[in-house]
DOPA-988004 format. One line per field, with one value per residue (C-alpha): x, y, z. Coordinates in nm, 4 decimals, m for minus. Each point is the difference from the previous one (the first is absolute). Layout:
N
px	(X/...) $
py	(Y/...) $
pz	(Z/...) $
END
This chain:
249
px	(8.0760/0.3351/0.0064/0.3016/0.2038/0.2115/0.3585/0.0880/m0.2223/0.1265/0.3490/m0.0441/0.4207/0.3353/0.3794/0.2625/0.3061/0.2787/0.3914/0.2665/0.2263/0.3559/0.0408/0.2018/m0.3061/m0.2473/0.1730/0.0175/m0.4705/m0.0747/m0.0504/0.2585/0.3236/0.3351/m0.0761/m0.3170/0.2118/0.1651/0.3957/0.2387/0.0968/m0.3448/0.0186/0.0769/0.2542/0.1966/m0.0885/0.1796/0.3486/m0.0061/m0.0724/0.3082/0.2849/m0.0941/0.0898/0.3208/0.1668/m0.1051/0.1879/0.2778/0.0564/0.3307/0.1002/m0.1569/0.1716/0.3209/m0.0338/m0.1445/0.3470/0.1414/m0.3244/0.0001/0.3856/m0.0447/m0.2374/0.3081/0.2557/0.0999/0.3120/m0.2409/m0.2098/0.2623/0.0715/m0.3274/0.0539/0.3137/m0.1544/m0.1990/m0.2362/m0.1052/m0.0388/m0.2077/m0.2652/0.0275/m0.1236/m0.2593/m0.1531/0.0205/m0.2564/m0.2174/m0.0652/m0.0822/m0.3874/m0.0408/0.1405/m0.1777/m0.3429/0.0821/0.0744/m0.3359/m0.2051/0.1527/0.0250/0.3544/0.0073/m0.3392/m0.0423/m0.3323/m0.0643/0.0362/m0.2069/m0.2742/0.0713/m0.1369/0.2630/0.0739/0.0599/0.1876/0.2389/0.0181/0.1083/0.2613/0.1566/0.0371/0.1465/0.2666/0.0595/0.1121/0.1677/0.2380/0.0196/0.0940/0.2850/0.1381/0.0215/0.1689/0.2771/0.0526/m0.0181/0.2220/0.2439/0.3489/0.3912/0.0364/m0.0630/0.0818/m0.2571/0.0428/m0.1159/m0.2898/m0.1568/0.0403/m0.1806/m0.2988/m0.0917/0.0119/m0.3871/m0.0813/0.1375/m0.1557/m0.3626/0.0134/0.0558/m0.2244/m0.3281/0.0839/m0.0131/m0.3011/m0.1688/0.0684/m0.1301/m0.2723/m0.1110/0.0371/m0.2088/m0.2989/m0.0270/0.1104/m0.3103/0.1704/m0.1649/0.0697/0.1548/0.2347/0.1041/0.0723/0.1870/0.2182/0.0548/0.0932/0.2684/0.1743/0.0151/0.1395/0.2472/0.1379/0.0007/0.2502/0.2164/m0.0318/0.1729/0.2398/0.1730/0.0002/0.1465/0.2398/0.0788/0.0735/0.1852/0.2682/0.0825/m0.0731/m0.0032/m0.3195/m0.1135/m0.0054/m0.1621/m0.2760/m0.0149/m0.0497/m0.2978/m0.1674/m0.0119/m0.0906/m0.2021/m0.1277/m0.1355/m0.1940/m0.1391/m0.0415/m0.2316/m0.1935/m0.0737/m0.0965/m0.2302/m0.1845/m0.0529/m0.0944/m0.1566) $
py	(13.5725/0.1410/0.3636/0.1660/0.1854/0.3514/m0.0795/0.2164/m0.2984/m0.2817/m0.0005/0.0837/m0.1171/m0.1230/m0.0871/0.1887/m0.2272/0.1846/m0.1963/0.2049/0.1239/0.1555/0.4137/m0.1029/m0.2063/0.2606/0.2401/m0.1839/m0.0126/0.3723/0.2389/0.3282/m0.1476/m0.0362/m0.3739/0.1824/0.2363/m0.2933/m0.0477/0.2262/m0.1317/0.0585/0.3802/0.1735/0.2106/m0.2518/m0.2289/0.3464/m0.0603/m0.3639/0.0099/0.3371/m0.2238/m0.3035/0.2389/0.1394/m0.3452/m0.1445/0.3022/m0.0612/m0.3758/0.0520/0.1781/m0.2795/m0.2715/0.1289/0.1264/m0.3374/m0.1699/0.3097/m0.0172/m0.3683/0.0212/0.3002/m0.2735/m0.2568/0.2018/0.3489/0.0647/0.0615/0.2493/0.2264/m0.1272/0.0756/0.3827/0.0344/m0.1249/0.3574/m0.1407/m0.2561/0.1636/0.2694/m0.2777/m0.1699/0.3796/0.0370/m0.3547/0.0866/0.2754/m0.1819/m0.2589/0.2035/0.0889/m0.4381/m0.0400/0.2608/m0.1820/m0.3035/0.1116/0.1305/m0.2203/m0.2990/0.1940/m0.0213/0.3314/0.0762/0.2262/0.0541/0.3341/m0.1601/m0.2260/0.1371/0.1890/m0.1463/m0.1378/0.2653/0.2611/m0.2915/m0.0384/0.3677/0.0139/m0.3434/0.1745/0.3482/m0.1517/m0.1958/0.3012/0.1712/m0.3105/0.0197/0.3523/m0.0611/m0.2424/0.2592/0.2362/m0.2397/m0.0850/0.3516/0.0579/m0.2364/m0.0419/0.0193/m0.0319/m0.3275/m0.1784/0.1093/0.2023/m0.2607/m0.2628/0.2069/0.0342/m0.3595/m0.0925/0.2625/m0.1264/m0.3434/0.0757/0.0601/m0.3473/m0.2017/0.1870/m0.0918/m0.3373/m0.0039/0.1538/m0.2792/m0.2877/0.1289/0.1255/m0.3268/m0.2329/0.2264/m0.1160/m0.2969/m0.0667/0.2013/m0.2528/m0.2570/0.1542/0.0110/0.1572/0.3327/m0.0432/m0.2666/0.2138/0.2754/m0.2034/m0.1422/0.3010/0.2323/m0.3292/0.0635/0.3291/m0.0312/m0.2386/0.2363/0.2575/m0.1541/m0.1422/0.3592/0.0973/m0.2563/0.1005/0.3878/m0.0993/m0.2097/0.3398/0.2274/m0.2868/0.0047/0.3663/0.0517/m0.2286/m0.1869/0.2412/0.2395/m0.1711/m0.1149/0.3919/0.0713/m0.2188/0.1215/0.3334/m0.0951/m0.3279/m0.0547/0.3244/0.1079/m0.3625/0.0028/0.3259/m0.1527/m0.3455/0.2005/0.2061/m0.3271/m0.1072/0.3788/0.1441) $
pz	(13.5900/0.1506/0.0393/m0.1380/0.2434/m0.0419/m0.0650/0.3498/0.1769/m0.2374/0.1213/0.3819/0.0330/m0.1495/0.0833/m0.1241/m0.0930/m0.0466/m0.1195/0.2017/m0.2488/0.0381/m0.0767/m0.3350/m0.0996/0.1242/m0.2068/m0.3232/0.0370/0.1635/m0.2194/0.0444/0.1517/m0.1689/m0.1821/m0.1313/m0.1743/m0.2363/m0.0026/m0.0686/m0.3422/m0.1077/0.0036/m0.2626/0.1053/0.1389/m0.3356/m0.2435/0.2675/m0.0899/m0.3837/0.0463/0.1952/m0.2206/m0.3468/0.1799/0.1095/m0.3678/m0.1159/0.2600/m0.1181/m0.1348/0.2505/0.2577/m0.1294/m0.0021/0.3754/0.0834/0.0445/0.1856/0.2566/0.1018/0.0435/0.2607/0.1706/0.0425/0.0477/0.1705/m0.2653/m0.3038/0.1871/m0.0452/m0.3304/m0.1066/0.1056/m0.1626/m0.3641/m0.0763/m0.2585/0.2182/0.2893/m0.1950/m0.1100/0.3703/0.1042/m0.2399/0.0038/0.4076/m0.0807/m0.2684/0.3243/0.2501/m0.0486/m0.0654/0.2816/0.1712/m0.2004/0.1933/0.2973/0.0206/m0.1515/0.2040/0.3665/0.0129/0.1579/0.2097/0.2723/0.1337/m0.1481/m0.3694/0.0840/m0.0161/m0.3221/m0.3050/m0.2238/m0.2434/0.3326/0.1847/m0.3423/0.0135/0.3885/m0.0344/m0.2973/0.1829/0.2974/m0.2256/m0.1368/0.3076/0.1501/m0.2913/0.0309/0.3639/m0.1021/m0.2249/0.2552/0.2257/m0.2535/m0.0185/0.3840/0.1125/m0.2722/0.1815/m0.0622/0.1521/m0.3608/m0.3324/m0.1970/m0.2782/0.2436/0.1888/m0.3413/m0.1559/0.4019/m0.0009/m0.3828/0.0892/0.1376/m0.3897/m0.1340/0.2817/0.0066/m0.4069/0.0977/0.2633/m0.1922/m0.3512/0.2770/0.1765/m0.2997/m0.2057/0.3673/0.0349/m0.3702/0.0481/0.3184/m0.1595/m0.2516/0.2345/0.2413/0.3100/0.2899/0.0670/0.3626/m0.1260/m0.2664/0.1598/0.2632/m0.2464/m0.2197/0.3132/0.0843/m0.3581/0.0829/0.3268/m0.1305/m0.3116/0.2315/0.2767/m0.3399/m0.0546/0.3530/m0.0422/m0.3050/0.1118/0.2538/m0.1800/m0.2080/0.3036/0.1841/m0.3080/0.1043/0.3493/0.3374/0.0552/0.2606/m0.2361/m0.2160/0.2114/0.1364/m0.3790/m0.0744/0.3663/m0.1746/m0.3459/m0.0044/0.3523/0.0784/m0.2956/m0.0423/0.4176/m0.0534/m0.3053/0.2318/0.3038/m0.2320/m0.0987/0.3676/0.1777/m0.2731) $
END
């Protein structure tokens, strides 16, 4: 008859086998890191900004609509930028829909890494939201400033203003493209890299059509080199400070 051994002398020795696995997939397994925590568009506070903005644009329609026409023409051609500023009513709903997007677009930046320096990473998602939203805050506070700043007499007023609100018509464009491609790859299930890839490409893209037609505004006043001396101060410095912030910080 076999004696029965203790289980400490039964197994006297094993192997280990271990599959090597990249941090992202490490993250999405251990308990406690930022994949743990779910996504952001699970939380609830970020769910109540959603189910908010979704209410105000339905209420906006009208409004939408008949800005629609106005928006994609700024996109092909500099001459109704300014047309759109001198029509009050619709550059009244251009300003508000301007602020209805800006916590989306602040959703998505966060949620898809668009923006993500290393101290947000490590935040869980609700904090990170909190932190990408705070900093667009103050970058567009920082572009105000710089409008006011370096506003000068070698361009009409008229002309300063219609350039420094262009930022307003493009950003609208550029969070209904992102917002509608970042839809569409969820349910498409792209991978999160190539997403993000592609989405920070549109946005690069809008935002040099952007450049283009301010500079197409200042260049109908002023010399080129003026022009170019006005976008230093308004575009490529506060948007210089908010990239340099995403690779120090």
């Amino acid at each position: 008859m076999t004696d029965i051994q203790p289980i400490d002398s039964a197994f006297t020795g094993g192997l280990l086998r271990l599959v090597p696995m990249d941090g992202d997939r490490l993250s999405r397994v251990l308990p406690g890191t930022a994949a743990d925590a779910g996504r952001l568009t699970d939380s609830l506070p970020v769910t109540i900004i959603i189910i908010i903005t979704t209410i105000l644009l339905i209420a906006s329609l009208r409004r939408i609509v008949e800005l629609a026409p106005s928006i994609a023409g700024c996109a092909l051609r500099w001459k109704e930028n300014t047309n759109l500023e001198d029509s009050v009513l619709l550059s009244i709903s251009r300003d508000r829909l301007y602020l209805i997007l800006i916590l989306p677009f602040c959703i998505l930046v966060s949620d898809r890494g668009l923006y993500r320096p290393g101290f947000i990473q490590g935040l869980p998602p609700v904090y990170g939201f909190a932190a990408t939203t705070g900093i667009f805050l103050l970058y567009l506070m920082l572009r105000k400033a710089s409008a006011w700043c370096f506003r000068g007499r070698k361009v009409n007023i008229k002309t300063y203003t219609f350039a420094t609100r262009t930022f307003r018509t493009f950003f609208i464009i550029t969070a209904a493209i992102t917002l509608v491609t970042s839809g569409i790859m969820s349910v498409a299930d792209v991978p999160d890299d190539t997403a993000r890839t592609f989405l920070l490409c549109e946005t690069a893209f809008i935002y040099m059509l952007s450049i283009l037609r301010e500079t197409q505004i200042f260049g109908h006043s002023c010399s080129l080199i003026s022009a170019i001396l006005y976008l230093c101060a308004l575009e490529f410095l506060p948007t210089g400070i908010l990239v340099a912030t995403a690779i120090v910080l």
